[in-house]
Each structure stands twice: as structure tokens, then as C-alpha cells.
C-alpha positions in Angstrom: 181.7 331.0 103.1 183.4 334.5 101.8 183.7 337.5 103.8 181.0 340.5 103.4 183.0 343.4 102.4 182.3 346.4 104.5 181.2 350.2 102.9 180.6 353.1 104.5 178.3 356.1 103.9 181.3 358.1 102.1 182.2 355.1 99.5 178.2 355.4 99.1 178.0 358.7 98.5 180.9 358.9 95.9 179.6 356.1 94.0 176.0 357.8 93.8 177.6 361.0 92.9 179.1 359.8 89.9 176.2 357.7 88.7 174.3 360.9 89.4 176.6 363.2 87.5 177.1 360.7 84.6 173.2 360.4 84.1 172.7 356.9 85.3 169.5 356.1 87.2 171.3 355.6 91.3 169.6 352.4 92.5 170.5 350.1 95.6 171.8 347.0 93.0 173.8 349.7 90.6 175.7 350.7 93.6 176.5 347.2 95.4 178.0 346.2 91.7 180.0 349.1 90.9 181.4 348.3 94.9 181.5 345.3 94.2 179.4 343.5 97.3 178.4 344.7 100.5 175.3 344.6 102.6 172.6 345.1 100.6 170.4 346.9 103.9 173.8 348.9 104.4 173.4 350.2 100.9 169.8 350.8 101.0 169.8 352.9 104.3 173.3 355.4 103.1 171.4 355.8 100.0 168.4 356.9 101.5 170.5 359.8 103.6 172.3 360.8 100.2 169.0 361.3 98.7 167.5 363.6 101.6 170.8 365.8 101.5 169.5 366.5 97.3 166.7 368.4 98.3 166.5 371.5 97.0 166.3 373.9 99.5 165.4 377.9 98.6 167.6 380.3 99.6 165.9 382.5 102.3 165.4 386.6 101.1 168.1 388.7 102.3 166.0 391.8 104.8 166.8 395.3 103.1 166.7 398.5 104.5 163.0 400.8 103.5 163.7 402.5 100.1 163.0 406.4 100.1 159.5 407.1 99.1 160.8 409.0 96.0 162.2 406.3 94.7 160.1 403.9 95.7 157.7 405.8 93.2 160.3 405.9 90.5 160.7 402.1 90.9 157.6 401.3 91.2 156.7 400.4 88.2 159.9 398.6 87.5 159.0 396.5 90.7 156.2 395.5 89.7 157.9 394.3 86.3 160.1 392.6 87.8 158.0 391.1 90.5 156.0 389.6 87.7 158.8 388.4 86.2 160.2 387.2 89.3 156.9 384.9 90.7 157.3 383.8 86.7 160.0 382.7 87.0 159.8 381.4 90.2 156.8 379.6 89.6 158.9 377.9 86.8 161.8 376.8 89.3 159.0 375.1 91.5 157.5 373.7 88.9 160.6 372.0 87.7 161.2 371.3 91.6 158.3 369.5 91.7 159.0 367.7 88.8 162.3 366.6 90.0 160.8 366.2 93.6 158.1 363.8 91.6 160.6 361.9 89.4 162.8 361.2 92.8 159.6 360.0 94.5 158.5 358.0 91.7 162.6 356.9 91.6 162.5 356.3 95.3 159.1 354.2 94.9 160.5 351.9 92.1 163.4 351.1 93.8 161.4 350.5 97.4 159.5 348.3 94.6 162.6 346.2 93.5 163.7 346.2 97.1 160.7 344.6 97.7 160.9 342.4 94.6 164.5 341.4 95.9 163.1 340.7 99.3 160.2 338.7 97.6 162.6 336.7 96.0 165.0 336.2 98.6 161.9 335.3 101.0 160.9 333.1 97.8 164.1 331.5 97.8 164.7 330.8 101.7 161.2 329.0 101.3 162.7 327.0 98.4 165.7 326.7 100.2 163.9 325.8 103.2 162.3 322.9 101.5 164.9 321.2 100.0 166.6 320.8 103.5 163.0 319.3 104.6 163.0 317.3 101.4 166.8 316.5 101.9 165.9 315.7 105.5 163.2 313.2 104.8 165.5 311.7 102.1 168.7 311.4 104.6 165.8 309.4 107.0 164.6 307.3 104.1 168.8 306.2 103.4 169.1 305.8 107.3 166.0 303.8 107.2 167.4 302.3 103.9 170.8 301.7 105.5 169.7 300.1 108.3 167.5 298.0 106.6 170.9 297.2 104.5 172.8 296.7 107.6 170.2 294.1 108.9 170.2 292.5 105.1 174.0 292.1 105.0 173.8 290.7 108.8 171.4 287.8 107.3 173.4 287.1 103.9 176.5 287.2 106.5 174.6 284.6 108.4 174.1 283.0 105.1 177.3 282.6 104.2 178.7 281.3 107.2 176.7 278.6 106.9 177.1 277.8 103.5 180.9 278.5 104.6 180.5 275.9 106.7 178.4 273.5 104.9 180.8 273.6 101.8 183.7 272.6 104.1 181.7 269.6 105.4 181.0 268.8 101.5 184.8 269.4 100.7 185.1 267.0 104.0 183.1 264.2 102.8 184.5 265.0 99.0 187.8 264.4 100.2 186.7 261.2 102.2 185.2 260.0 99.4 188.0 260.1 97.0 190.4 258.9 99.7 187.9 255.9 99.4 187.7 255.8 95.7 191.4 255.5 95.6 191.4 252.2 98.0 188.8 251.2 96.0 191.1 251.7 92.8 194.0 250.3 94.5 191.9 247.5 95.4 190.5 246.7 91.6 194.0 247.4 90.6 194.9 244.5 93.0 192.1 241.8 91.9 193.0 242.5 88.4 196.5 241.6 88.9 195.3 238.6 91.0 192.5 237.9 87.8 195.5 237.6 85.6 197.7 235.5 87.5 194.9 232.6 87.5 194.7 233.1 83.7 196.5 229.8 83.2 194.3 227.9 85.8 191.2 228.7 83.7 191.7 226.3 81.6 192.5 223.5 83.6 189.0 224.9 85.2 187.4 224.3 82.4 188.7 220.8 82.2 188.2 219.5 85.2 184.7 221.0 84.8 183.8 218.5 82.0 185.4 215.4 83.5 182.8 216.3 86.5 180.0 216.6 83.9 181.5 213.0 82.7 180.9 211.3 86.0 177.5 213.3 86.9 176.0 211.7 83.7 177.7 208.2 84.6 176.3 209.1 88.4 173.4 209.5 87.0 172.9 206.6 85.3 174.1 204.6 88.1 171.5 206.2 90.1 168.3 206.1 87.6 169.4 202.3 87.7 169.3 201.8 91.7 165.8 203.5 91.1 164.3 200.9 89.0 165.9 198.5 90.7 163.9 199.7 94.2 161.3 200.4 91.9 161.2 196.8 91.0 161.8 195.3 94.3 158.9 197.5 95.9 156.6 195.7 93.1 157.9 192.4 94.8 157.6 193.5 98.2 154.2 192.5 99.6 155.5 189.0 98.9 158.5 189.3 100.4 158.3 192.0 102.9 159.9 190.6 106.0 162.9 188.8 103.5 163.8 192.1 101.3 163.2 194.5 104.4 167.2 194.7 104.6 167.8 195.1 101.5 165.9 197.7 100.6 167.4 199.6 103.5 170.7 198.9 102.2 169.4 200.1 98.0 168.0 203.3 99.9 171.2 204.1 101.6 173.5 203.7 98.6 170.4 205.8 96.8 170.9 208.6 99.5 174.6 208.2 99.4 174.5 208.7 95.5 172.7 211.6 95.8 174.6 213.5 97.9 177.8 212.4 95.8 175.9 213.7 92.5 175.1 217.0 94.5 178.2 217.6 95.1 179.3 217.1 92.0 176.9 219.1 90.7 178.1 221.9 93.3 181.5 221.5 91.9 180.7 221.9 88.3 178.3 225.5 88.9 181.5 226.2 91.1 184.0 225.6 88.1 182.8 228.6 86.3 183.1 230.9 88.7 187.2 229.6 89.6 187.9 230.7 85.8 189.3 233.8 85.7 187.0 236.7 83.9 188.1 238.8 80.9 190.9 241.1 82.2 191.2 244.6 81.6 193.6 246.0 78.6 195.3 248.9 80.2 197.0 249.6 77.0 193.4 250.2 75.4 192.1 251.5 78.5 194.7 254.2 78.4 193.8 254.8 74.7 189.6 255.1 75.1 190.5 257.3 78.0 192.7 260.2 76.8 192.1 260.2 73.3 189.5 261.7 71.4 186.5 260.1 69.9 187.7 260.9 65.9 191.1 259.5 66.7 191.8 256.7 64.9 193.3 255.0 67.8 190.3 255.6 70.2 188.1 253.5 66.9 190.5 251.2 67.2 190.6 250.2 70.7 186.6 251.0 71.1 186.3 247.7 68.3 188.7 245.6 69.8 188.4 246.4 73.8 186.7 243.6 75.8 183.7 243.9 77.8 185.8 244.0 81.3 188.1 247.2 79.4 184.7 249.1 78.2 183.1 248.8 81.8 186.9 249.8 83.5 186.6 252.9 80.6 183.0 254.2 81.8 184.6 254.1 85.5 185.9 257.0 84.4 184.0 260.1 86.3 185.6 262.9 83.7 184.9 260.7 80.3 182.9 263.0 77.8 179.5 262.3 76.8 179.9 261.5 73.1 183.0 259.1 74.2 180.6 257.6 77.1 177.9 257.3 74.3 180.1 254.8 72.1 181.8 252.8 74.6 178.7 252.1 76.4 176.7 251.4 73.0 180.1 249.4 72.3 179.9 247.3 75.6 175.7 246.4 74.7 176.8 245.3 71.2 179.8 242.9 73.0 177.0 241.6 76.0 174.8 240.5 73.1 176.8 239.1 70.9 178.3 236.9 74.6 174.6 236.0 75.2 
């Protein structure tokens, strides 16, 4: 905030003489500009005294001594001349003193008029002024209000986030967990193939062994549908002979049971001979090729024709496969099922 300049009645005066002198109409504003600031009230009240001390005031008649009587005679008509002339012209002067006297009343009304126009204004403004600090006010309550409800809003997204903090560490936990484990697992399928191929050779001798046993299960067989007919045929005779053939059909149904449990586990060992050849083992050299090579590579056509079921299931193991490359090799691996069945 500046500071008010100070005036004083004489810098008042001097100004309003020369506006005065130079013709211009002397009002409160022409004189706190051509000061250049000031109380305005200061102003107001010097110019009011400058304006009293312009009053006209008459000159008071000087007392003569009595004129002899002669010449008051002579002069008396001269007198009276001139004492016409005089009240003339007097009458003139206080007619243009009352002029003036009017036109500095009607100057000091105008100006008490933009006083009170200023003072209007300036009230008009404090109101205006006054209620944009009540509006300002009631908007700096409304952000308080608004901030505090922020404050409480970033206090529950706070709250939020600590648990999500806190929830995605647990994930990243159990992520981490889980691909430790998916590594054993890998290490472990990485071991069973290597185990899968090392009985490669024994798969055929599997296989061998496995018809031989289908040889003596059909001989077995025989043997035993033979033993049947047999007790079959001694049954028949067996009211006549009851007591006689007792024993030896006790014997016939022992070997019978014997037989059977001889052909069941033959039977066990030929479902098992299957299952001791080794499964189709997994290229790694095509694996490696369906897995890091695009789908338009000629490579990746190759290997997705010539890969074996146990390769295409190994490829779709992979969790970062693309979608399109997933779409072949699993339309690939229906195709090779199929054509197995």
C-alpha cells in the first residue's frame, strides 16, 4: 500500500489560483490531479476556505468633512448627476456581484454534487467490495470444506492402496512360488524325458514279449475252454458216478482255478506291456523351432508338419506362445490324434 502524499492549505491555494487565473473551472478532482494525490477531504475542506476569502467585499465610504452651503448649492446639481450615475453604476457592480456570487453557488453546488457522486460511488464500491470478500469468504469455506473432504478422500485411496500394496506383494508372493514350482516341474519333465528316451530301445523288446504273452493266453485259453468241456462232460456223468468222480472233479476244478489265475495274469502282463513302451519323445530341436519362430517362417511350417504329438503338446506348454501360432499347433496336434486313433 503507497503512501498518501500530504498538502497543505498554501499548495491548495496556489493551485486554485492558477486554475482561477487561467480560466479553468477550480474543482476538488482538478486540484488533487494537478497535485498529483492527496486526501481528497483535505482538498475539499482548503478549497472551501479559498473560496470564502473571494468574496467580494465593498469598500466602506470614507466620512468627509460638511461642504459650505454655497457650494453645496453650486454642486448640487452635479451631486445629484453623479449620484445617479453612481447608484447606476453601482447597481451594475452588484448585479454582476450577484451574478458571480450565483455562478460560485451554482459552482459550489455542482461540485458538493460530484462530491457526493464520488462519495456515492466510493460507498457503491466498498458495498461491492464488501461483497466480494463475503462472496470470497463463502468460497474460501466451500475449498476448506472441499479440502477437507479431499483430505478425507486421499486418506481412503491411501487406505486403498496400502492394501492393494499389500495384496499385490502377496500375488508377486504366490507368483514367484508358483514359478519356482513350475521350474521343478520343468526340471522334472526335462528329467522323465531323458529317462523316456533312455528306454527307447526296451520298447521294442516290450512289444515282443507282449505278443509271445498274447501267444500263450490264446494256447491258455484253449487249454482252459478244454478243461471246461471236459467238467462239463464229467458233470453230465456225475449222478452215476457221484461218490467215484467226486475227487476228480476237485482235482479238474483246481487246475481250472489255477488256469485262471495263470491267464489273469497273463492278461495283466500284456495291458501292462503297453504301458513299459516308451511314449513318443519330444524333438527339442523342433520344439525350439515352433517356439521362437514365427508362424510365416518356413521353418516353423516345417517343424509344425513333421513335430509329433508329444513335441506339439510340449510347444502349447508354452505360457508366452502367440495366439495364431497356438491356433496351428493345436489344430496340428487334433489332425496327428486322429489320424493315431
Amino acid at each position: 500500500m503507497g503512501i498518501e502524499r500530504v498538502v497543505t492549505d498554501d499548495m491548495i491555494f496556489d493551485v486554485a489560483d492558477r486554475l482561477a487565473a487561467s480560466g479553468e473551472k477550480v474543482t476538488n478532482r482538478a486540484i488533487w490531479s494537478a497535485i498529483g494525490g492527496g486526501s481528497m477531504t483535505t482538498i475539499s475542506q482548503a478549497l472551501r476556505r479559498w473560496k470564502e476569502s473571494q468574496v467580494l467585499q465593498v469598500a466602506q465610504p470614507v466620512e468627509r468633512a460638511p461642504l459650505p452651503t454655497a457650494i453645496i448649492d453650486v454642486l448640487h446639481g452635479a451631486a445629484a448627476q453623479l449620484w445617479d450615475a453612481a447608484l447606476a453604476e453601482t447597481k451594475s457592480e452588484l448585479d454582476q456581484l450577484a451574478l458571480a456570487t450565483n455562478a460560485r453557488v451554482a459552482e459550489a453546488q455542482s461540485e458538493r454534487d460530484d462530491t457526493l457522486a464520488e462519495l456515492q460511488t466510493t460507498a457503491e464500491e466498498l458495498e461491492q467490495v464488501k461483497a466480494e470478500r463475503d462472496s470470497a469468504l463463502a468460497d474460501a469455506d466451500d475449498k476448506a470444506q472441499q479440502l477437507a473432504a479431499g483430505a478425507n478422500e486421499i486418506a481412503r485411496l491411501q487406505a486403498e492402496l496400502n492394501a492393494q500394496t499389500l495384496a499385490t506383494a502377496n500375488a508377486t508372493h504366490r507368483a514367484e512360488t508358483a514359478e519356482a514350482a513350475r521350474a521343478e516341474l520343468q526340471a522334472r519333465v526335462e528329467q522323465l524325458t531323458s529317462l523316456l528316451t533312455g528306454e527307447q530301445a526296451a520298447r521294442h523288446q516290450a512289444e515282443t514279449d507282449a505278443n509271445a504273452l498274447r501267444a500263450t493266453v490264446s494256447k491258455q485259453t484253449a487249454e482252459l475252454e478244454a478243461g471246461e468241456r471236459r467238467i462239463a462232460d464229467i458233470e453230465a456223468s456225475a449222478a452215476a458216478h457221484a461218490q467215484a468222480t467226486a475227487n476228480e472233479i476237485t482235482a479238474i476244478r483246481a487246475d481250472r482255478q489255477e488256469m485262471r489265475e495263470m491267464l489273469k495274469t497273463l492278461v495283466d502282463k500284456i495291458s501292462l506291456a503297453p504301458a513299459l513302451a516308451e511314449p513318443e519323445a519330444v524333438d527339442k530341436e523342433a520344439l525350439e523351432w515352433l517356439s521362437h519362430t514365427s508362424r510365416e517362417d518356413v521353418n516353423f511350417k516345417h517343424h509344425l508338419e513333421t513335430a509329433n504329438a508329444a513335441t506339439l503338446r510340449a510347444a502349447l506348454k508354452d505360457e508366452g506362445l502367440a495366439k495364431t501360432k497356438r491356433t496351428k499347433i493345436e489344430a496340428m496336434l487334433r489332425k496327428k490324434e486322429q489320424e493315431q486313433k
